[in-house]
C-alpha positions, 0 to 999 in steps of 0.5 A, a space after each residue: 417775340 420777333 420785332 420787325 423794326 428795319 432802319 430806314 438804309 435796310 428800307 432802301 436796301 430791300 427796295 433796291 434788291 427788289 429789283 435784283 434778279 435772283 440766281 438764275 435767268 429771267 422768265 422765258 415765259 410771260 406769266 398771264 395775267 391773273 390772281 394770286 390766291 393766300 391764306 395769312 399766317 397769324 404767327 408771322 402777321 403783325 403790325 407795329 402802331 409804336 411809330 410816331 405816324 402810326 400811333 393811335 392818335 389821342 380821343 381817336 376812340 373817343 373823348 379822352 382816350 389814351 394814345 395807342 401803341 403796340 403790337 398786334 398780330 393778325 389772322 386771315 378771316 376767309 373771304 369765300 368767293 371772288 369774281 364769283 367763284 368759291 376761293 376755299 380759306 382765301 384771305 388775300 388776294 393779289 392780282 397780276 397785270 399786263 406788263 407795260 412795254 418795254 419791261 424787262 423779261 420777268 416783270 410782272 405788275 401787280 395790284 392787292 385786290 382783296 384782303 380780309 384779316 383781323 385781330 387775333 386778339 383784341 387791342 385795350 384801349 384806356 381813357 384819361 391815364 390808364 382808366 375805364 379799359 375797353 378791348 376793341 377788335 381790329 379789322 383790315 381791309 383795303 384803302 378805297 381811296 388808294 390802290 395798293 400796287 407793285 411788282 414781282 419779278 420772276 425767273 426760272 431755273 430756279 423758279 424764285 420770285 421777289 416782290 415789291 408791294 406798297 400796300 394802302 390799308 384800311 383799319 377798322 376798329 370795332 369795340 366789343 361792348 356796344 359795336 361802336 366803330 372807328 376807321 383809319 385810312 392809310 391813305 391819309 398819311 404823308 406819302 414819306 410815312 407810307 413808305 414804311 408800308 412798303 413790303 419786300 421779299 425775295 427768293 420765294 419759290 413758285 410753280 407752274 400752276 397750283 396743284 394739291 394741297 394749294 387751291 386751284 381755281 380753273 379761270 383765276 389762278 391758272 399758270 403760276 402759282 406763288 409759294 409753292 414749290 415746283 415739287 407741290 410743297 407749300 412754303 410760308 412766304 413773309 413779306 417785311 415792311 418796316 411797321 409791318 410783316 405779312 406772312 403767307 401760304 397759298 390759299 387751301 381749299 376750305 376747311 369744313 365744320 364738323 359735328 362729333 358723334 359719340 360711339 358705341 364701344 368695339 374692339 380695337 387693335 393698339 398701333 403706337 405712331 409718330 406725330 409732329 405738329 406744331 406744338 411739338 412732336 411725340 411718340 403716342 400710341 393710339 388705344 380705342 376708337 373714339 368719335 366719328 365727325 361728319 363734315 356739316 353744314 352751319 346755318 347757310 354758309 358754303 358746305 363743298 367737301 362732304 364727304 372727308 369724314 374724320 374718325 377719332 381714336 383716343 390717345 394720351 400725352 404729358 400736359 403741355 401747359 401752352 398758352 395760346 390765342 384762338 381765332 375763328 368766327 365765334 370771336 377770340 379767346 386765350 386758351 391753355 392747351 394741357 394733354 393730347 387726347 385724341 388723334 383724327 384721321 381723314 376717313 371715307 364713310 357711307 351709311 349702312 341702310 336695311 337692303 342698301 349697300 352703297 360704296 364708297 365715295 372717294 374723299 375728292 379734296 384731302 384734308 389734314 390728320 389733326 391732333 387734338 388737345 384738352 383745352 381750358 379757357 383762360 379768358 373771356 370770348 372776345 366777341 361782337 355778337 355773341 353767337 348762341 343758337 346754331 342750325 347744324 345740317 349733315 348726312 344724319 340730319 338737321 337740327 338747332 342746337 346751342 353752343 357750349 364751351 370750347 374744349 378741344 383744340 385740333 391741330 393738323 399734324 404730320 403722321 408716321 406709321 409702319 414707315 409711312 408719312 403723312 404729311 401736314 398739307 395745310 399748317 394754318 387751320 386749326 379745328 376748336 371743338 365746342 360742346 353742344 347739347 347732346 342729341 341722340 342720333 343712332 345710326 349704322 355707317 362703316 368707315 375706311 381709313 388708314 387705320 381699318 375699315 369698320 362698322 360703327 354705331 353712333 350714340 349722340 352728337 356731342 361737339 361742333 368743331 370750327 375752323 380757327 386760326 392758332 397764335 402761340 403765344 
């Protein structure tokens, strides 16, 4: 695994190329005030607590604990709504400011507003020597006592963009056993010692105002949007300190939970395709119809695109025996990713009623195809507050149900058929299924997607799927 550990002449270095314009002409345009939307990338987000102004004190956690040292590494946790809108699977957020006269054409100032990431896994933290291990999630947010401010500078043809962001961040520790709560503010550093916080990057692409698949908010992030490309691609920018990297896409719209239906079996016409994901890519073919999943509703969180469906077909594949960490709001947990097993394609559904026939209701926002793989837990959950009983509400119903154990890890794929691409839109969210207590819950719907449109019968509901962040490790 990479180590971010830049000397201090690269620190000086980058904060000098900050202010280089790259190839190209400065903006014509001023970019209008406004916020930058992203999601965090846990493979590329981490910080390093092995300098000496960093390192976890000793008794920091309590009376004789060790110091602490190491790596951790981040995923975002959405924060759901800004300045009172829905900001779908955004987790940081970064606002542009007026530039104050005379700045140069390009110079933008701008000031980090929002952030929400934790721990993919949890930190050990050890007493009196190596004794008594404890596992402690971390949480980071903003400094209250410090703003996190910087620039980026822009130029068109191309559209590329540097920035330079010091960024004052608030750790807080919480351990798993009993809620106990530690804070660390970066703020309290010796301004020399913040420097090592100060984040870089330089020739990342933009666009004149997002479009699918990064998250449009009409009234907040109009006019330019960071990381995608003038052609609607999304690229993974990483911003480089020197104890620090934080790697981001722009924010998608919000991946829903999805509850899983068991199906009565009909006949199915084989089709061999190709999948790419990032676990791997492979020739599969895809053999019977297999669960229907309906977007739907946890107890009272947001519930925005109902109407992107997922059917499953069943597939096979070699065990790929990769260990991975997971993340979601359930907690975390190591898990052994083994063989692929299904194939999940975004699919339009309407409910068949005696005397009723409704059309189709076109998907509004898209989402991903996603391959799934057995999974096997090689760890306890990580977790707070242990979540056991959910309320699940969606277009057959409402009902309480427990959660069981994970058995099904979902990765968006790319997909090509009859020389066809579908592309991967949204590379961070994953989808890990959970079994719950079977339900039976027949009913009649017909489903259209890329594959057929068919008429189904559903059995029993069988698994909830949650959106989940995905570390290799």
């Amino acid at each position: 695994m990479r180590k971010n550990r830049f000397p201090r002449r690269a620190l000086a270095a980058l904060v000098m190329a900050a202010w280089l314009v790259p190839a190209g002409s400065a903006s014509a345009q001023p970019v209008s005030p406004g916020f930058d939307l992203f999601e965090t990338d846990p493979g590329s987000t981490q910080f390093l607590f092995n300098n000496p102004e960093t390192a976890i004190p000793p008794n920091f956690f309590g009376p004789g604990s060790d110091p602490f040292t190491g790596q951790v590494h981040f995923g975002g946790v959405p924060i759901e709504t800004f300045d009172g809108k829905g900001v779908g699977d955004t987790d940081t957020v970064v606002q542009r400011l007026p530039a104050p006269p005379p700045a140069p054409p390009g110079f933008v100032p701008i000031e980090l507003v929002g952030l929400s990431l934790q721990s993919v896994e949890p930190i050990v933290v050890t007493y009196n020597g190596g004794q008594s291990p404890e596992p402690w999630i971390v949480n980071v947010s903003l400094s209250p006592s410090l703003p996190s401010q910087g620039h980026i500078f822009i130029v068109e043809s191309p559209n590329l963009f540097n920035s330079q962001l010091e960024v004052i961040p608030l750790f807080n520790f919480t351990r798993l056993s009993d809620g106990a709560e530690r804070n660390l503010d970066a703020a309290a550093l010796p301004p020399a010692s913040r420097n090592t916080l100060i984040f870089q990057q330089q020739n990342a692409p933009w666009r004149a105002g997002c479009i699918l698949p990064a998250l449009a908010v009409p009234g907040l992030n109009d006019g330019f949007c960071p990381g995608l490309t003038p052609e609607g691609e999304k690229v993974l920018t990483v911003e480089q300190a020197l104890l620090a990297s934080h790697g981001v896409y722009p924010a998608q719209p919000a991946l829903e939970h999805f509850q899983c239906y068991s199906l009565k079996r009909s006949g199915f016409r084989a089709r061999t395709v190709r999948l790419s994901d990032q676990l791997g890519a492979r020739k599969a073919k895809v053999a019977w119809r297999a669960e229907l999943c309906n977007p739907v509703r946890k107890n009272r969180e947001l519930f925005l695109n109902r109407r992107a469906h997922l059917q499953c077909y069943a597939t096979r594949g070699p065990a790929l025996k990769r260990l991975v960490a997971v993340q979601n709001q359930f907690g975390s947990q190591r898990l052994l990713v083994e063989s692929p097993r299904r194939l999940c394609l975004p699919s339009e559904k309407r409910v068949l009623r005696r005397g009723k026939t409704r059309p189709f209701l076109p998907i509004q926002v898209p989402i991903d195809h996603f391959q799934c793989y057995a999974v096997a837990p090689q760890s306890p959950l990580w977790a707070v507050r242990r979540v056991r009983n959910v309320r699940l509400t969606d277009q057959f119903g409402r009902h309480g149900t427990r959660l069981g154990k994970p058995f099904q890890l979902c990765a968006p794929v790319q997909k090509v058929w009859k020389k066809t691409v579908t592309p991967l839109q949204h590379p961070v969210r994953h989808l890990l299924c959970y079994r719950i207590k079977p339900r039976k819950v027949p009913r009649l719907a017909q489903i259209r997607n890329q594959f057929e449109r068919r008429t189904l019968l559903t059995r029993k509901s069988i698994a909830l799927c949650v959106p989940t962040n995905k570390l290799v490790l």
